[in-house]
C-alpha positions in Angstrom: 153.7 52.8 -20.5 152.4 56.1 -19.9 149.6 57.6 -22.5 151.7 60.4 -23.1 154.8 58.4 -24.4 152.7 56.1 -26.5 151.0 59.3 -28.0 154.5 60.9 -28.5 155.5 60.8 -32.5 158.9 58.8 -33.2 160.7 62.1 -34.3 159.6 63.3 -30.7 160.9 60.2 -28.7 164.1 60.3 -31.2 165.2 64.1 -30.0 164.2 63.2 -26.3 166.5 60.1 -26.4 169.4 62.3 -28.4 169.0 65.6 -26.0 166.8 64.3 -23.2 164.1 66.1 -21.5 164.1 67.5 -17.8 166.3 65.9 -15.6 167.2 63.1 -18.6 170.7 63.6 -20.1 171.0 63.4 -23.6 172.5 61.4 -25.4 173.3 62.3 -29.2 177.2 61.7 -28.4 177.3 58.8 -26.8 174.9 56.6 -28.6 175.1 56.5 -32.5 172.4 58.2 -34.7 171.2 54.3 -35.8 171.0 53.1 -32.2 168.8 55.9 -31.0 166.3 55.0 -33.7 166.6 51.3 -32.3 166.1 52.7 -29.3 162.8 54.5 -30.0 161.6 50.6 -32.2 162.1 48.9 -29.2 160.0 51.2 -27.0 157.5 50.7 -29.1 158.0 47.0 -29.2 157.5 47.3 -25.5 154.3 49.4 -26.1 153.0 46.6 -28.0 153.9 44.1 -26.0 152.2 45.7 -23.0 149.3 47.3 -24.6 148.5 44.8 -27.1 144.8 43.2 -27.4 143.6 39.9 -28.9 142.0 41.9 -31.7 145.4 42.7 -33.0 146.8 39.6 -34.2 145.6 38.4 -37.5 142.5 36.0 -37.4 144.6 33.3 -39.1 146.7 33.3 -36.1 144.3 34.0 -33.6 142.4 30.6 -34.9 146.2 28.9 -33.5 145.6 30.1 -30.4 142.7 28.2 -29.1 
């Protein structure tokens, strides 16, 4: 992901999914108000998943890994 999506606020990535940005379409009609915020919890799922470091899990869990 790029920096400047993971430094975004929610709200921001929220209104870009609901009335894009640039050449992006909106899309506040065709995707419900609850799915757009799923929408913005899964990018930042992917964020995570991507961008995640050892040092984030809990040490309870990280003693499970090795």
């Amino acid at each position: 992901q790029q920096d400047l999506t993971v430094n975004r606020p929610d709200g921001e990535l929220f209104d870009i999914v609901s009335n894009g940005v640039r050449t992006m379409p909106g899309y506040r009609k065709q995707v419900s108000e609850e799915d757009r915020w799923a929408i913005v919890v899964y990018l930042r799922a992917l964020q995570k998943v991507q961008r995640g470091q050892i040092k984030d899990v809990p040490q309870q869990l990280r003693n499970k890994l090795n």
